[in-house]
N, C-alpha and C positions, 0 to 999 in steps of 0.2 A: 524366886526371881530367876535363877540359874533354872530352874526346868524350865520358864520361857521362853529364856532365849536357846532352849537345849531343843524345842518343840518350831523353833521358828528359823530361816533360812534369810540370812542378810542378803541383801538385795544389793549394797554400792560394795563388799568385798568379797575377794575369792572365796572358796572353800579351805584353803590353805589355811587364812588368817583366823579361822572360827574354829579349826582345828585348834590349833598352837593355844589359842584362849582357854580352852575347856583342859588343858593340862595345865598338871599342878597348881591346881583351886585350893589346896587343902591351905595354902600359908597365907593369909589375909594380905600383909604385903604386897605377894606374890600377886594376889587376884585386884588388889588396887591400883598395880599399876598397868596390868594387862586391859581393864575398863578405862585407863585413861588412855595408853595406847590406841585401843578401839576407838574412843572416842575422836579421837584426831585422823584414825583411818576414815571414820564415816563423813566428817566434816569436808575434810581434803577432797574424799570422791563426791560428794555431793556438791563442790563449787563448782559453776559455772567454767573456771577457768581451767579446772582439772580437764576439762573434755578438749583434746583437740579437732581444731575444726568450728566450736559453737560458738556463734555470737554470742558480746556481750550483754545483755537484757538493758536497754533505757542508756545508751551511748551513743552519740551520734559523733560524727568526724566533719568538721566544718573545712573547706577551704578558703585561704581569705586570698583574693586576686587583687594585686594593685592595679587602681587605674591607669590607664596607656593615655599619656600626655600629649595630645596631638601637637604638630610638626607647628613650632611657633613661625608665626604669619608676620615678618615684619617688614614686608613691602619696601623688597629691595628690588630697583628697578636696573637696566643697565648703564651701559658704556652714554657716557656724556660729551656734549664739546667741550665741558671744562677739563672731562677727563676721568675723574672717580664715578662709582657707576648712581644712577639715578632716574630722574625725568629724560629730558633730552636734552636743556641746556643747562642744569644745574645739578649738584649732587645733593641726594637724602641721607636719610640717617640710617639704614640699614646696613649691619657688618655683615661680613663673610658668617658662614661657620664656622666651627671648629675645623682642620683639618683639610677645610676646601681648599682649592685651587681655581681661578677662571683667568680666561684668556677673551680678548672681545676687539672687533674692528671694528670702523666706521665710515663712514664716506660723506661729507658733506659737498652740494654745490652750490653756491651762496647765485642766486639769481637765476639756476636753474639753466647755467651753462656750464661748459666745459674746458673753459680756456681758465679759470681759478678750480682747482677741487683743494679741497682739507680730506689730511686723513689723521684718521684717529685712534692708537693702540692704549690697552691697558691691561695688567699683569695684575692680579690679587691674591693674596693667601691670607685664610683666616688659621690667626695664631691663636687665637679663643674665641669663644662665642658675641666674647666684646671688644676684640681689638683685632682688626686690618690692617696688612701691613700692606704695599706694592709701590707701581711705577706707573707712568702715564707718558704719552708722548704724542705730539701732533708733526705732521711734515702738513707743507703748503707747497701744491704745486702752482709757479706764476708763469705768465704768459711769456719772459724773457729766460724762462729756459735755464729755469731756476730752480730749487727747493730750497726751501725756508724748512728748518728744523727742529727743532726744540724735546726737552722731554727731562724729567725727573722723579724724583722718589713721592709716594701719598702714603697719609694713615689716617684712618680711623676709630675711633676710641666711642662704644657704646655706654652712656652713664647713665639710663634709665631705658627699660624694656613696657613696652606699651603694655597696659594691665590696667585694671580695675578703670577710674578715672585718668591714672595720669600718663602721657603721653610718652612714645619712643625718642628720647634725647641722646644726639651725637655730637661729634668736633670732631673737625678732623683738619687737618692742611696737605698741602701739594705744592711743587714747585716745577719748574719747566725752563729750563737753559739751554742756553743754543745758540744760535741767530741772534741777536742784540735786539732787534725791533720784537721779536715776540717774546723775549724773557719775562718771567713774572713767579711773583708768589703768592700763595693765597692761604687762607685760615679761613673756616664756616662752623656754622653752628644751627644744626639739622634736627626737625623734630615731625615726628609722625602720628596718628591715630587711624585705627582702624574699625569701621564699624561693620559689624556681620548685617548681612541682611534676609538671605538663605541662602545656607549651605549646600542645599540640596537642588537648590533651584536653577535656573538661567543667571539672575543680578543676586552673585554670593558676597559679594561687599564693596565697600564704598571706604575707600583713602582717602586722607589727606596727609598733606606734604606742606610745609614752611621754613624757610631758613634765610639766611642770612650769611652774606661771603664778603670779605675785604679784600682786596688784589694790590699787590705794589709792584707797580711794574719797574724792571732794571735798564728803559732805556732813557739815557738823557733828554732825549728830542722829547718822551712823551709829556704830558701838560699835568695830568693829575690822576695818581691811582682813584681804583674804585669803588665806593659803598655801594652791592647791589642785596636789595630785599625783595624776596620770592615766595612762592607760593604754588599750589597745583593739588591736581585730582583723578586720582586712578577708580575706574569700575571693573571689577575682577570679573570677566564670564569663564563659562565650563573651557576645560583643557588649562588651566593657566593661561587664559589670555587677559589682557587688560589693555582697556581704553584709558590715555593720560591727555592729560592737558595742564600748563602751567601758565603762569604770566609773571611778570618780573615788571621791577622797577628799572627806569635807565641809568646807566653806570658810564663808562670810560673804558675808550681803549686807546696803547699808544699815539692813536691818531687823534683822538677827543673824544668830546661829548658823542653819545648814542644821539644819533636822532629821530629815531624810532621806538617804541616800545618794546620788548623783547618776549615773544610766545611760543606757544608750539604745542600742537597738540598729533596723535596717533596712535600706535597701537605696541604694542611691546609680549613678546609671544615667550615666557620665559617657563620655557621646560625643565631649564638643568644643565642635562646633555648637548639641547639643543638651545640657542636662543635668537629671537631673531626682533628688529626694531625696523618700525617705516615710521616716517615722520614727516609734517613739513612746518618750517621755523623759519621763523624771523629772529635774526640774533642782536637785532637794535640797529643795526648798520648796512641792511641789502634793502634795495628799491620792494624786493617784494617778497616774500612767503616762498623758502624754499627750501630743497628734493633733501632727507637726510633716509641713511639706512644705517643696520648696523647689523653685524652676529656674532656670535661667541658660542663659550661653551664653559661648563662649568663640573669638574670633575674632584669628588672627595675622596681623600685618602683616611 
């Protein structure tokens, strides 16, 4: 066996290590442990892993990528008459984000003159994904050379996110102090769904909007706060724009009963950065359908 491998040339060790072997054979010992040495030199150089640089034979390397959660859609619209952002004359249930900030005007001219105009601010920060904190405020300018004032603290609180069947549910309240004839407070209870239609398309989905507001107004004179229940419907087209329309039941204002129905339908252009609102409304109480704008902007930290 020793002139075998005395006649034969190892192929995975140097010359060096076939040396060193073939001395001192003479002691059995000696020569058992030099064959088990060997044997781990040949083993060692013949692994795959010995070679640097060589793939490992039947290994593959998987990457596992998480899904990218696209930008939840919860049709939040803007600055309202009432004040928190929404339709055009009511608020929905969509909160700020985390982080954001928006700032938003408005102009109303109730009969499409200019001897009354409303104007209308609103401040927001979203403190979480589910809770709006801000401020809301209207001035009225009147014909005797006057401003009427008003304005107070709003929140928002989201307790269910539109999924699967069940619908976007909010609460929020707002108040608005000032001027005696326009004080008031209010509490609502704001719910949404939204249904895709194509994303990719022209008509990428179809909202709906419902809620429900109670109002107590702080002036003596007025006759009786008010239950109003609401409803409306946004079409989303390309760029972020969307067509709204709402209708409402009649409610109360310091002065009385509505004696009109309360609607409003238009367009709301909400980019972000930019946003921008045309509308024309009946707010229960104007002879006719009239001129509303608004813009804002809306900035995340």
């Amino acid at each position: 066996m020793l002139g075998i491998f005395a006649n034969s040339r190892v192929a995975f060790a140097p010359e060096i290590v076939w040396k060193r072997f073939m001395r001192s054979t003479h002691n059995p010992l000696s020569l058992l442990t030099k064959i088990a040495a060997l044997t781990v030199a040949l083993v060692s150089l013949g692994s795959p892993s010995a070679h640097a640089g060589q793939p490992v034979a039947d290994k593959e390397i998987k990457e596992t990528v998480s899904p990218v959660e696209p930008p939840y859609e919860a049709g939040r619209g803007l600055l309202t008459l009432q004040g928190p952002s929404g339709m055009f004359i009511n608020p929905t249930s969509a909160t700020l984000p985390k982080g954001a900030f928006t700032l938003q005007y408005c102009n109303f001219y109730p009969n499409n003159r200019t001897e009354i105009v409303a104007h209308g601010w609103m401040a927001a920060y979203g403190i979480t994904d589910w809770l709006e904190i801000g401020a809301n405020a209207n001035v009225l300018n009147v014909p005797v050379d006057r401003e009427l004032g008003v304005g107070g603290p709003l929140i928002r609180v989201r307790l269910l996110r539109d999924q699967e069947w069940w619908p976007q549910i909010s609460v929020g309240a707002y108040g608005k102090y000032g001027t005696n004839a326009l004080q008031q407070s209010t509490v609502f209870l704001a719910a949404y769904k939204r249904l895709p239609l194509d994303e990719d398309g022209f008509f990428k989905s179809l909202g709906f909007h419902a809620g429900i507001r109670q109002t107590w107004f702080h002036d003596d004179f007025a006759e009786d706060d008010s239950l109003n229940i609401y409803g409306g419907a946004e079409l989303q087209l390309p760029y972020r724009l969307y067509l709204v329309g709402e209708v409402g039941t009649k409610g109360n204002t310091p002065a009385g009963r509505d004696p009109r129905t309360p609607y409003a339908f238009g367009a709301q252009w909400r980019l972000g950065m930019v946003n921008i609102s045309f509308a024309g409304i009946q707010n229960g109480t104007t002879e006719k359908t009239s001129l509303y704008y608004g813009v804002g902007t809306a900035i995340p930290f």
